[in-house]
N, C-alpha and C positions, 0 to 999 in steps of 0.2 A: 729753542726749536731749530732745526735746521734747517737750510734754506726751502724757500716754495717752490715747489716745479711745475709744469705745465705739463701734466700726466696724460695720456688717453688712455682709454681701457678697451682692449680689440675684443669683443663679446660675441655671442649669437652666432653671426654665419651660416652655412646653409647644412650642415652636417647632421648626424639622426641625435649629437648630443646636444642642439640648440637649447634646449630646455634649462640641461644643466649649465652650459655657460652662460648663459644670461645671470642667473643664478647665482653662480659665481663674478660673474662681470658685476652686479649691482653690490656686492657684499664690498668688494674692492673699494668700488666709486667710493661708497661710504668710510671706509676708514680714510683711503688718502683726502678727505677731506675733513677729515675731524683731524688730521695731521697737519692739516696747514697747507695742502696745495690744491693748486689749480685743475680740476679735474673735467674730463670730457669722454662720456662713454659714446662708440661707435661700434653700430650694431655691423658687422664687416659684410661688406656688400659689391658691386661692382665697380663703387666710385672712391672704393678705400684710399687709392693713392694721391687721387684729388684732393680727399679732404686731408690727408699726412700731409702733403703739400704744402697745403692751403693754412694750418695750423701750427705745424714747425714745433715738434713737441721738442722736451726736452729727456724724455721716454717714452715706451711704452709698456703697458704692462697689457701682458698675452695673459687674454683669461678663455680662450678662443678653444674649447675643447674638441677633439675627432678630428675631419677632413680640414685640411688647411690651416688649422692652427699648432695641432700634434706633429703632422707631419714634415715642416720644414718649410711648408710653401710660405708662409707670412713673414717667417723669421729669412727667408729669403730675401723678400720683399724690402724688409727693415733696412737690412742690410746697406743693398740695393739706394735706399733713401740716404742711408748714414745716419738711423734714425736709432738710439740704444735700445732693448727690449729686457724686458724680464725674461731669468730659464734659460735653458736650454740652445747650443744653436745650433743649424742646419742640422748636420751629419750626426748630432746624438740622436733630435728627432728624429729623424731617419729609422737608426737602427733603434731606437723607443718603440716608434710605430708599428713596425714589423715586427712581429710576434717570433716569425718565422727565424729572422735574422739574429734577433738579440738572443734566442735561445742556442741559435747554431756557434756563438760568438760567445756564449755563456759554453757550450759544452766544450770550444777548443780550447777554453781558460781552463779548465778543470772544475768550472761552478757548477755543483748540483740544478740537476733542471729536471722533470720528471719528462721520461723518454717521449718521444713523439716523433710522429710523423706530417709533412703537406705536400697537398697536391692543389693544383689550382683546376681550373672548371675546363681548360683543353684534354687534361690526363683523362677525364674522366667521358668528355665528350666525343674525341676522339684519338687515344691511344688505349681507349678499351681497361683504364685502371680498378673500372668496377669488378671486372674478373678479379683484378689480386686482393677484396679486399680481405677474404678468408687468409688471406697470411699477413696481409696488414693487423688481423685482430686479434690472429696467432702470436702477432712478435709482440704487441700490446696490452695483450690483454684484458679483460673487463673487469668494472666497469671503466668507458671510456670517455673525456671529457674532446666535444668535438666544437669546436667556434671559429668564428671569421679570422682569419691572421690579420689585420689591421683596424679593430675594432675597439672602442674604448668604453668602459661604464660595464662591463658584463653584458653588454647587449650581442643578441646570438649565440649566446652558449647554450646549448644541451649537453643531458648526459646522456648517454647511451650503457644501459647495463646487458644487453645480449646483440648478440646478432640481428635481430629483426627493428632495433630502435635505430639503428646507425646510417639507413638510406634518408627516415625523415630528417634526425640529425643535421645529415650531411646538405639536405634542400634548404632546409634552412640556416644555415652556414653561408652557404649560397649566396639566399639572397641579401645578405649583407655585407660580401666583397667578393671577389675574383679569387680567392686562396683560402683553403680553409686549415685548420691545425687540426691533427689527432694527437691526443693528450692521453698516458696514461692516470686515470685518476688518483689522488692522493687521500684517501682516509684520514682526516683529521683537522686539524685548529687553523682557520684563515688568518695567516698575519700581513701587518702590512706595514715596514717600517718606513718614514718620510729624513728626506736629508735636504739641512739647510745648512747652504755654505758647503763646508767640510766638515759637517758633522753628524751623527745619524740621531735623532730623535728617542723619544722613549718606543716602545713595540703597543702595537695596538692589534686586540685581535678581535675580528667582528665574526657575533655568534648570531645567526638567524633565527630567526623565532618560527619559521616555517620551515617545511620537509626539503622544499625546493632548492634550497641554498643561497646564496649569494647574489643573487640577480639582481638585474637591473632594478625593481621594485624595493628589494631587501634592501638596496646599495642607497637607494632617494627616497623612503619614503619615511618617516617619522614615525616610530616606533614599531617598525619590519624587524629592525637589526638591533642588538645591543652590544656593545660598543666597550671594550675594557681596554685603560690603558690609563697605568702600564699594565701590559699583560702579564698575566698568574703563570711566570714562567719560572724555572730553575734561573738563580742568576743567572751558571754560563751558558745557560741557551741564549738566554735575552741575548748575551754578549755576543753568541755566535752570529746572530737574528743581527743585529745592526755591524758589524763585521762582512758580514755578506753584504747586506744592502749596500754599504760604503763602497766593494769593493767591487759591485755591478755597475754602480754610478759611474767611478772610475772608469771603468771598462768602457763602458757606452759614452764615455765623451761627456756626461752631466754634468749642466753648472749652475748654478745657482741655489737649483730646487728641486725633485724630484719624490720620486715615491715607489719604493721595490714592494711589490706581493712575494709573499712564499706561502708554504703548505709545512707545515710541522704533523708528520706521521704520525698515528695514531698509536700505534702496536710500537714503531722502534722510535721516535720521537727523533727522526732524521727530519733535516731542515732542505728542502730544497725549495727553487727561486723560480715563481710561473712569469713573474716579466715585470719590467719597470716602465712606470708613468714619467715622459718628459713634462707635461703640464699637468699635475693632479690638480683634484679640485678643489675649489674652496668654501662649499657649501656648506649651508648651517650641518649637513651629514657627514662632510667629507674630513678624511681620516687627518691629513696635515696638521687642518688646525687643531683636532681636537690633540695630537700630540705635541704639536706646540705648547696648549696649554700647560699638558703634565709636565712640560721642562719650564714653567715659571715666564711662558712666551706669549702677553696676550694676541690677539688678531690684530689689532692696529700694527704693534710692536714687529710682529712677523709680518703685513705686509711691506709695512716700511723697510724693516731690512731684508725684505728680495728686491725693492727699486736699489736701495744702496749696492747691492750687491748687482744686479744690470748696472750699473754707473760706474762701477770698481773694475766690472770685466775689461 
């Protein structure tokens, strides 16, 4: 066995994804302890640096999903401490988080991204955006997918398939960030390939069992969604499918661990990239592990080697 660490597991927090990283924070605790180390889960709160302090880990591992664990602010913090972390650091999060960004930084590479537009809630409160949005829906056409630009889990997306869905859409957009995204929608197979290390995973494509799609609900709830992977693809699409994801990783600064969504077209069976996960999750639903598995990778196995891999950074 290799040697024991003195782990923490940064969980909870105050973000709308608490639920799921708890979630995932206790699934963690449990493996690095069936592995042989010292483990201490901390639900992350206003005395986090105290108790990093006060405990002198020898990692941590960020299970800390949405506000302040996605976006750069803990792994800041780490830092800061001298303290190692699992994932991702600062500047990937960053450009992870931002829907907006990683897509504008996907489209200067030449990566497939399904076209879009954002505006944040000043255009529309006051520089009058509401008036354009007949050409906004002109150059996007319907149906269109509209969501919070810095939101994680599927939480806040609607669709909008005419003109008249796209104001509620957009309030609700709203209330869950300051920037919203307009997405043209993509007709077809949700895939989501995960990459550990430098290497892309088997493809996992999640088919919903309701009209709805992919939501928040479909994405956590046990037996919403069904789940195949590897996905029933042409081999060279798989290939193209982890090929891409590889090479958005890259792009966005990812390290350790991550996790790309794409849309595989329904009619031309084109692959383009809706955005990548700096901290995906690790829930009994969440797509990582279950690709892990298909590559002969149990959970303990993989999360042991993302601390090795925080400790190698």
């Amino acid at each position: 066995m290799a040697k024991a660490l003195k782990v923490v597991v940064l969980k909870g927090g105050r973000s709308l994804e608490r639920g799921v990283s708890l979630a995932s924070g206790a699934r963690v605790e449990d493996a690095l302890e069936r592995l042989g180390h010292s483990v201490v889960g901390i639900d992350v709160g206003h005395d986090l640096v105290a108790r990093l302090r006060a405990m002198e880990p020898d990692v941590a591992f960020v299970a800390l999903h949405g506000r302040d664990g996605e976006d750069g602010t803990v792994q800041e913090l780490l830092e800061v401490l001298d303290i190692p972390y699992t994932g991702s650091g600062v500047s990937a999060c960053i450009r992870c988080t931002d829907k907006v960004l990683s897509k504008h930084a996907m489209r200067d590479a030449g990566i497939a991204t399904p076209d879009f537009l954002s505006f944040n809630e000043t255009a529309f409160k006051e520089l009058g955006a509401a008036e354009a949005l007949g050409a906004i829906e002109e150059r996007l056409g319907f149906p269109l997918v509209i969501k919070p630009a810095d939101q994680g889990s599927a939480l806040g997306i609607k669709f909008a398939g005419d003109p008249g869905a796209v104001p509620a859409a957009l309030v609700a957009g709203f209330s869950y960030s300051t920037k919203v995204l307009l997405e043209r929608h993509i007709s077809g197979s949700d895939l989501a390939v995960s990459i550990l290390g430098d290497e892309a995973l088997p493809v996992v494509e999640a088919i919903p069992e309701h009209e709805d799609g992919y939501d928040f609900e479909a994405r956590y709830t046990i037996g919403q969604t069904r789940f195949v992977c590897p996905a029933e693809l042409p081999p060279e699409t798989e290939q193209q499918a982890r090929d891409l994801a590889l090479a958005v990783h890259r792009l966005l600064g990812c390290s350790g661990f991550s996790r790309v969504d794409l849309m595989r077209d329904r009619q031309t069976g084109e692959l383009t990239v809706l955005e990548a996960n700096a901290v995906p999750g690790l829930t009994e639903t969440s797509l990582l592990p279950l690709a892990a598995e298909a590559a002969g990778i149990s959970f303990d196995a993989l999360i042991g080697r993302i601390v090795e891999l925080a400790l190698d950074r």
